[in-house]
Chimera marker file (.cmm) of the C-alpha trace (Angstrom):
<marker_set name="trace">
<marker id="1" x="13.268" y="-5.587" z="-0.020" r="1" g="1" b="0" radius="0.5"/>
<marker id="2" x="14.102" y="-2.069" z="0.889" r="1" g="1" b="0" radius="0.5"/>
<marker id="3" x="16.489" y="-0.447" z="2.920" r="1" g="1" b="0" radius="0.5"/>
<marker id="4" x="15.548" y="-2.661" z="5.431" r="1" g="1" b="0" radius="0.5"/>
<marker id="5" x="16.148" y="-6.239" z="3.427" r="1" g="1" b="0" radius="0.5"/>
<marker id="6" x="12.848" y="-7.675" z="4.868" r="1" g="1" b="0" radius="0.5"/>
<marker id="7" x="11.026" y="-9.497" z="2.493" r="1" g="1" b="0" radius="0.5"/>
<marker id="8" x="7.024" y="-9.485" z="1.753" r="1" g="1" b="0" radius="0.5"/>
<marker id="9" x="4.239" y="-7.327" z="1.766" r="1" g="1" b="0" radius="0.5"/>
<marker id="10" x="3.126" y="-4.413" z="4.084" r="1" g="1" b="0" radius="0.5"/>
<marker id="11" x="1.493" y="-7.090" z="7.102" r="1" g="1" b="0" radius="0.5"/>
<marker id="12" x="5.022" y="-9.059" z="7.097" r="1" g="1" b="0" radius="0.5"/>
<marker id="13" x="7.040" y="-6.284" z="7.527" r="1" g="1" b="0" radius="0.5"/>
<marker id="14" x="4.701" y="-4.576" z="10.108" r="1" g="1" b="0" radius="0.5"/>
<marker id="15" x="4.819" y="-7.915" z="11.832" r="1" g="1" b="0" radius="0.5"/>
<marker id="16" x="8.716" y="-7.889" z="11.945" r="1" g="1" b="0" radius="0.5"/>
<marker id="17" x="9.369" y="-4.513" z="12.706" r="1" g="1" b="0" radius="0.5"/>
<marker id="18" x="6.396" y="-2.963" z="14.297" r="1" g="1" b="0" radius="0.5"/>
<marker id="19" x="3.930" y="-5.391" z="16.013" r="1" g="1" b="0" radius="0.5"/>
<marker id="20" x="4.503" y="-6.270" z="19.944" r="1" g="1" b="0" radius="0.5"/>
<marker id="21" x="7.030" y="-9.778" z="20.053" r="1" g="1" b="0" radius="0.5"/>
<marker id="22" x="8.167" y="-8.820" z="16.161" r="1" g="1" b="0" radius="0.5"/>
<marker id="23" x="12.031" y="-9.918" z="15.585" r="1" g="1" b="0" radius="0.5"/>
<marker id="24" x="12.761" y="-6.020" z="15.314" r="1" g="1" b="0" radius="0.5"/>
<marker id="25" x="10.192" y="-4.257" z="17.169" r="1" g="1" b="0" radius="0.5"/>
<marker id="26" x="11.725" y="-2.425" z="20.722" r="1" g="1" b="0" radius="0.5"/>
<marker id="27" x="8.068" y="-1.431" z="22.126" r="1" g="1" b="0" radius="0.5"/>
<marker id="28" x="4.540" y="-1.030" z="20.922" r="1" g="1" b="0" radius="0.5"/>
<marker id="29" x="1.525" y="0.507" z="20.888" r="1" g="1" b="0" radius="0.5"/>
<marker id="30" x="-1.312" y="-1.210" z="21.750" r="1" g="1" b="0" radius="0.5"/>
<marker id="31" x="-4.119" y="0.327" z="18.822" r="1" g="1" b="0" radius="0.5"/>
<marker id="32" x="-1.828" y="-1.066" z="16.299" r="1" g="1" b="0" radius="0.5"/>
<marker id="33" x="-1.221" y="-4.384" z="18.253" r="1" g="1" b="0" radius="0.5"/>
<marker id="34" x="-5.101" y="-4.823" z="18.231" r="1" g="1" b="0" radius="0.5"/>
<marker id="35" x="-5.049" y="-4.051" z="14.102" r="1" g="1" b="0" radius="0.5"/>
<marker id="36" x="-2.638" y="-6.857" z="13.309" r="1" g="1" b="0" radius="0.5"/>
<marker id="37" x="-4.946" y="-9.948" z="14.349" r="1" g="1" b="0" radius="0.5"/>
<marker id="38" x="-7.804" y="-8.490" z="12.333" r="1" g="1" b="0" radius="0.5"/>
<marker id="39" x="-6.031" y="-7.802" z="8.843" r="1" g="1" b="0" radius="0.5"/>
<marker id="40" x="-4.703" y="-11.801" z="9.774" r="1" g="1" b="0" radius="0.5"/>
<marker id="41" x="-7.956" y="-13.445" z="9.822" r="1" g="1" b="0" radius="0.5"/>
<marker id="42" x="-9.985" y="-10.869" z="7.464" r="1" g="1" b="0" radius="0.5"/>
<marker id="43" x="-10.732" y="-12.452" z="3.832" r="1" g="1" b="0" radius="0.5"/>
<marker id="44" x="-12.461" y="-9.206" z="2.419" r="1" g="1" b="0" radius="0.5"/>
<marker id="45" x="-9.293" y="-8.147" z="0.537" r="1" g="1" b="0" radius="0.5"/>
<marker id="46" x="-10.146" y="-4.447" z="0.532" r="1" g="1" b="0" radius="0.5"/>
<marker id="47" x="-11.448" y="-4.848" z="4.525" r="1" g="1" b="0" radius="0.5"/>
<marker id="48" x="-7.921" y="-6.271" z="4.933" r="1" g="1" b="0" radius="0.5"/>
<marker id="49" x="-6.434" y="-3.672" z="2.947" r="1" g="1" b="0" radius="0.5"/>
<marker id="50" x="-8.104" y="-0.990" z="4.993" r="1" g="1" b="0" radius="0.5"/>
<marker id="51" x="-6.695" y="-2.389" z="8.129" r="1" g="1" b="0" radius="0.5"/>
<marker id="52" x="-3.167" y="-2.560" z="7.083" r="1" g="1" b="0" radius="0.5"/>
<marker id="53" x="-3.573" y="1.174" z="5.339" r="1" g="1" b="0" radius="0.5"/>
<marker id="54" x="-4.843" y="2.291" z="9.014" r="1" g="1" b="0" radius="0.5"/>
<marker id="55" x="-1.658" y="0.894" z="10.327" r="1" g="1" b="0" radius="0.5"/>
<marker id="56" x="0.515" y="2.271" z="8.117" r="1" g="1" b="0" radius="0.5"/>
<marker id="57" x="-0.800" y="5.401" z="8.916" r="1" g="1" b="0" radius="0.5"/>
<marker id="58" x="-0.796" y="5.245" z="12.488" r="1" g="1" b="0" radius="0.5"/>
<marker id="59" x="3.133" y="3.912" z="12.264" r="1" g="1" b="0" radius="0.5"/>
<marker id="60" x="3.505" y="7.359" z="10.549" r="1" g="1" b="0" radius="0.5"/>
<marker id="61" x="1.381" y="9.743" z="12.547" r="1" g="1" b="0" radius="0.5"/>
<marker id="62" x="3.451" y="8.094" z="15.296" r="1" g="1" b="0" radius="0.5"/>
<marker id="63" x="6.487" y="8.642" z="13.785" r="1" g="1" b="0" radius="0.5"/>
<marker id="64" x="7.677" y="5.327" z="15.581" r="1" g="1" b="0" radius="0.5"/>
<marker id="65" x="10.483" y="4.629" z="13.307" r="1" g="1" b="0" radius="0.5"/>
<marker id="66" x="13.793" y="6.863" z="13.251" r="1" g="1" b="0" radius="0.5"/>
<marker id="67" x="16.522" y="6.166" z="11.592" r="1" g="1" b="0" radius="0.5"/>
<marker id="68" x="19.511" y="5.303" z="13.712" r="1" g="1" b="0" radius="0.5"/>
<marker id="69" x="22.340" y="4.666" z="10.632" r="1" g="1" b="0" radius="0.5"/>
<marker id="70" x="22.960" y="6.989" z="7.739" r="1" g="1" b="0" radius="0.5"/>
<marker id="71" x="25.405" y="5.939" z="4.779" r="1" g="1" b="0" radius="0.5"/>
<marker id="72" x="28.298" y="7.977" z="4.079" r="1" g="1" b="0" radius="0.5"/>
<marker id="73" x="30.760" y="8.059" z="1.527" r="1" g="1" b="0" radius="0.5"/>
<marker id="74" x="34.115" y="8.368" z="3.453" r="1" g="1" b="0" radius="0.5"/>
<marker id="75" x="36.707" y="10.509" z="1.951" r="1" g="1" b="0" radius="0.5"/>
<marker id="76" x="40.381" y="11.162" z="2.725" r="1" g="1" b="0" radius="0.5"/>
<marker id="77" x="41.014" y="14.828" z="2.243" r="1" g="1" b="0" radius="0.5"/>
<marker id="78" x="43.406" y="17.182" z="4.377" r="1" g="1" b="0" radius="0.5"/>
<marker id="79" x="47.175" y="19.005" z="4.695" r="1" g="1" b="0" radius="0.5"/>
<marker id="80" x="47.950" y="14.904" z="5.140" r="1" g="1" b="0" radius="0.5"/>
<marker id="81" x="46.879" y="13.828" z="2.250" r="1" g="1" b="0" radius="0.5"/>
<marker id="82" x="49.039" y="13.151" z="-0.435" r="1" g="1" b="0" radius="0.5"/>
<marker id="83" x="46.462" y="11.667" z="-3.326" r="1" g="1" b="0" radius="0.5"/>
<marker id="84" x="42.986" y="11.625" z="-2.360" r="1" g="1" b="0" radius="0.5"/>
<marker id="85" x="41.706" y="9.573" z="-5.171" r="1" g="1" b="0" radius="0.5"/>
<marker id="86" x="38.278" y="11.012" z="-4.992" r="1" g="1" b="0" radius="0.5"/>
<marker id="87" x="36.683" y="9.851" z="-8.781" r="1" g="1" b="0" radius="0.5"/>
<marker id="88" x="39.707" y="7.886" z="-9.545" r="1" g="1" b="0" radius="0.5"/>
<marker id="89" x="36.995" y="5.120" z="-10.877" r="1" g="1" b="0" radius="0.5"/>
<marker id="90" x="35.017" y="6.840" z="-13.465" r="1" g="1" b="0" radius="0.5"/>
<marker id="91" x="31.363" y="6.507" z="-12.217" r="1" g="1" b="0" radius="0.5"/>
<marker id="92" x="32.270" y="6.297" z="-8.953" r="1" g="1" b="0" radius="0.5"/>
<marker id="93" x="32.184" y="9.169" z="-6.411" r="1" g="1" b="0" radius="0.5"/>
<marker id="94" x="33.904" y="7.893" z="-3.635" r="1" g="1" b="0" radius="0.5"/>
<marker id="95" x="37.541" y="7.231" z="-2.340" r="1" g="1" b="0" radius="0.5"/>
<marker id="96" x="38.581" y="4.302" z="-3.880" r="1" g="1" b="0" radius="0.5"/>
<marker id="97" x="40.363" y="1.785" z="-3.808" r="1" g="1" b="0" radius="0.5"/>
<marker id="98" x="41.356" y="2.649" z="-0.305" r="1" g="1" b="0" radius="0.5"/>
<marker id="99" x="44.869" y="1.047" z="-0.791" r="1" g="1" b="0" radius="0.5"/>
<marker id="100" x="45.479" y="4.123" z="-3.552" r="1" g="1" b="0" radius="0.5"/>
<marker id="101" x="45.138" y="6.579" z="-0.987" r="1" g="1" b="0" radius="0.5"/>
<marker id="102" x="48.476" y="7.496" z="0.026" r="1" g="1" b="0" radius="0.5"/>
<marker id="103" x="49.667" y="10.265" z="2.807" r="1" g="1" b="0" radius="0.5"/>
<marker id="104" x="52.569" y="13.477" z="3.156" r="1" g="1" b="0" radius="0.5"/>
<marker id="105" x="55.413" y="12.763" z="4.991" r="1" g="1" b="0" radius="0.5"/>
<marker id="106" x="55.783" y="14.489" z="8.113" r="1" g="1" b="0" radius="0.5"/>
<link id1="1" id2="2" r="1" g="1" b="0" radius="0.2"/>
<link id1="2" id2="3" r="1" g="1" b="0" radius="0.2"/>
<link id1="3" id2="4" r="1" g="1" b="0" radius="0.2"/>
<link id1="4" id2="5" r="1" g="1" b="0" radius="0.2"/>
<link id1="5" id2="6" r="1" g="1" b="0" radius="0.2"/>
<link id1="6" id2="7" r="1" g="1" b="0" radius="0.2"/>
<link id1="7" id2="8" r="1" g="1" b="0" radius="0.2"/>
<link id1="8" id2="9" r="1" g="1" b="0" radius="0.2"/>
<link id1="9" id2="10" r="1" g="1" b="0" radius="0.2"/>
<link id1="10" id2="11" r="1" g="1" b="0" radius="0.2"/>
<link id1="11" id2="12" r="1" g="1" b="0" radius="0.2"/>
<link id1="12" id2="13" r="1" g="1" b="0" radius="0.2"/>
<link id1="13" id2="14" r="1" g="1" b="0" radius="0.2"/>
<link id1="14" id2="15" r="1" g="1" b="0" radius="0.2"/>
<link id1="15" id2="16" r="1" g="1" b="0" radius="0.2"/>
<link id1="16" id2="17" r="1" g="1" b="0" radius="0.2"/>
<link id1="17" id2="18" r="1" g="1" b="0" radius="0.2"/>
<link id1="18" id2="19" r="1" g="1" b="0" radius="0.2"/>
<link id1="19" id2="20" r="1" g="1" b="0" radius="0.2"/>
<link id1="20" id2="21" r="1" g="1" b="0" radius="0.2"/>
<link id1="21" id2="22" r="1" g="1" b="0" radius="0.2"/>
<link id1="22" id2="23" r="1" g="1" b="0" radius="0.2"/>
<link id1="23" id2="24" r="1" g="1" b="0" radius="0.2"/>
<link id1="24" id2="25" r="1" g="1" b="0" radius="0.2"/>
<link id1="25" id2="26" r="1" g="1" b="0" radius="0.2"/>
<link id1="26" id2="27" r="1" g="1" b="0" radius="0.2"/>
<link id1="27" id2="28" r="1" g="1" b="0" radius="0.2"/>
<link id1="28" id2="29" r="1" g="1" b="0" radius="0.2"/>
<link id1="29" id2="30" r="1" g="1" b="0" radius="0.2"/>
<link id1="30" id2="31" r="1" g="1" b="0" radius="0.2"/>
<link id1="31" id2="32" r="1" g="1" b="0" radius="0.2"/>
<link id1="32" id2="33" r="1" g="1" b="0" radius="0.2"/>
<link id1="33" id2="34" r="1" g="1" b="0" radius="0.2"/>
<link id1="34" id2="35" r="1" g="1" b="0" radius="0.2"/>
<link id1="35" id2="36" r="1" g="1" b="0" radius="0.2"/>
<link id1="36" id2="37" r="1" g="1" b="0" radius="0.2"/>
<link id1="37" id2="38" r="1" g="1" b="0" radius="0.2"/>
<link id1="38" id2="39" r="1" g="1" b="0" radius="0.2"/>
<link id1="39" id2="40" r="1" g="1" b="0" radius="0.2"/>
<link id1="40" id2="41" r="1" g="1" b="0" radius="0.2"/>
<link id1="41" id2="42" r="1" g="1" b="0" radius="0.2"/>
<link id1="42" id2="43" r="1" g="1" b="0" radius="0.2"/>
<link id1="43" id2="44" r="1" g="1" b="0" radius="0.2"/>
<link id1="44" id2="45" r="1" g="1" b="0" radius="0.2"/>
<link id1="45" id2="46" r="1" g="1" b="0" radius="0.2"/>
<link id1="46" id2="47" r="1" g="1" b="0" radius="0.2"/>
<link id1="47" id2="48" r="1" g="1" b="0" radius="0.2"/>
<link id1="48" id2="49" r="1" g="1" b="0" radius="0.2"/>
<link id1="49" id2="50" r="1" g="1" b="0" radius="0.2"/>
<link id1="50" id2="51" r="1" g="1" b="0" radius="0.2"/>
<link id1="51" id2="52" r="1" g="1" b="0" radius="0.2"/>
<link id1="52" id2="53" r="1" g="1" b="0" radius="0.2"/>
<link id1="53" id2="54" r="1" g="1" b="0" radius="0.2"/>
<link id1="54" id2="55" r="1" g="1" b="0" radius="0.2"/>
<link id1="55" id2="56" r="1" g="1" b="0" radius="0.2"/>
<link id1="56" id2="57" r="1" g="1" b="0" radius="0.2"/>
<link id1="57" id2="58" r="1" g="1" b="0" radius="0.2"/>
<link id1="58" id2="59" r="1" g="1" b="0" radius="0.2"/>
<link id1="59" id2="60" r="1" g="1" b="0" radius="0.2"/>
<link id1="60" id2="61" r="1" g="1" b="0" radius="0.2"/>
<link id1="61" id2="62" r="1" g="1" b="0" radius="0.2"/>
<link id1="62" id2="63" r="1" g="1" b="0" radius="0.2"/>
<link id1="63" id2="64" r="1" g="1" b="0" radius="0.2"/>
<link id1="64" id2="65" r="1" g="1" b="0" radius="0.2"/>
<link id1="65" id2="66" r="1" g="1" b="0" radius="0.2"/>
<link id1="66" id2="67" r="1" g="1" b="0" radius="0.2"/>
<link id1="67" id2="68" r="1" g="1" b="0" radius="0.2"/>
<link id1="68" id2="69" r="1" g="1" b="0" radius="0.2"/>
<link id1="69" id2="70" r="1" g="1" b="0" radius="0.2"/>
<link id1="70" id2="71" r="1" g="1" b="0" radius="0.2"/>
<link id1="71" id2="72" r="1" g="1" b="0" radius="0.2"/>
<link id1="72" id2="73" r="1" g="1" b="0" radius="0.2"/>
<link id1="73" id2="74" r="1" g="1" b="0" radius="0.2"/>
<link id1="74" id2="75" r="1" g="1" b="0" radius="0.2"/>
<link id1="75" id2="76" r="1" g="1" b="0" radius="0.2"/>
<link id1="76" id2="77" r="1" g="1" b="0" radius="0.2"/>
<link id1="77" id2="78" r="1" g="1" b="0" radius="0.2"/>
<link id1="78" id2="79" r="1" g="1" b="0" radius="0.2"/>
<link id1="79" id2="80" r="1" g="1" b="0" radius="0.2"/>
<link id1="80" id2="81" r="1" g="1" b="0" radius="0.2"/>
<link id1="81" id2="82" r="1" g="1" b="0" radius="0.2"/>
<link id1="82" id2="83" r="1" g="1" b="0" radius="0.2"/>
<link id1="83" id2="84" r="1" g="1" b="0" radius="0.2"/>
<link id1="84" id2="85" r="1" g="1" b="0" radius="0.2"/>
<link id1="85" id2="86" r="1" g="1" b="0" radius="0.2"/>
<link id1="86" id2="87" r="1" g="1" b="0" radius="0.2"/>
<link id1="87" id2="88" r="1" g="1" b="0" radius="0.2"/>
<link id1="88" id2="89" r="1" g="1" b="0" radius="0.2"/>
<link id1="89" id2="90" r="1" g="1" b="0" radius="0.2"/>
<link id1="90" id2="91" r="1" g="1" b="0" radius="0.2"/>
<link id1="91" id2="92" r="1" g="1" b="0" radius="0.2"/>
<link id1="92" id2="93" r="1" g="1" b="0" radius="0.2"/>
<link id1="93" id2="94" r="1" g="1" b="0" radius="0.2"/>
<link id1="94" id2="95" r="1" g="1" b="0" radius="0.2"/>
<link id1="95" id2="96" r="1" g="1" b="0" radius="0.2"/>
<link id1="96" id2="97" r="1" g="1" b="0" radius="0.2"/>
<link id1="97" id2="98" r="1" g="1" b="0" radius="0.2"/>
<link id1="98" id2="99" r="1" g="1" b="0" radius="0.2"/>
<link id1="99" id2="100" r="1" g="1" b="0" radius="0.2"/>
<link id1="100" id2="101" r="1" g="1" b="0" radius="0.2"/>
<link id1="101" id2="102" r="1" g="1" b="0" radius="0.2"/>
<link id1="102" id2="103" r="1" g="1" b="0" radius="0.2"/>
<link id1="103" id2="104" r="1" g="1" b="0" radius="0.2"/>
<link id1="104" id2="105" r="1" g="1" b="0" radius="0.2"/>
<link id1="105" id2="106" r="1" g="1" b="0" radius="0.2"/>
</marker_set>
């Protein structure tokens, strides 16, 4: 699945995400838009295979995709803070549980 949690192979997920009228896709270009109906109807698996390669690559030369939400391990440290608990849970690098974290008076 990904980071993205779409499932299937490379032509599903280009249809989704990439391809003009896919559930995700916000604009297009049209040489890729032209790609997708031929890798549909081809039956030459390495034809087909060439065509979604080709789109692939064109997706990266692009650079069409940017990534608009990075994960990040929130931490309570400061003068405030009374117990952090940063590695409280063996194995685990981040504050938690949150409810532990406790703050100075004043």
């Amino acid at each position: 699945m990904g980071g993205s949690a779409a499932f299937g192979n490379a032509a599903t997920r280009l249809e989704a995400f990439v391809v003009k009228g896919g559930a995700y896709a916000y604009g297009s270009y049209p040489d890729i838009d032209e790609l997708f109906p031929q890798q549909a109807v081809e039956l030459d698996h390495k034809k087909r295979e060439a065509i979604l390669h080709k789109m692939q690559q064109l997706v990266h030369d692009k650079v069409i995709a940017a990534p608009i939400w990075q994960l990040a391990g929130l931490a309570g440290v400061g003068p405030r803070v009374g117990e952090a608990t940063i590695g409280s849970m063996g194995g685990y690098p981040w504050v938690s549980p949150y409810e532990d974290l406790t703050l100075k008076a004043g």
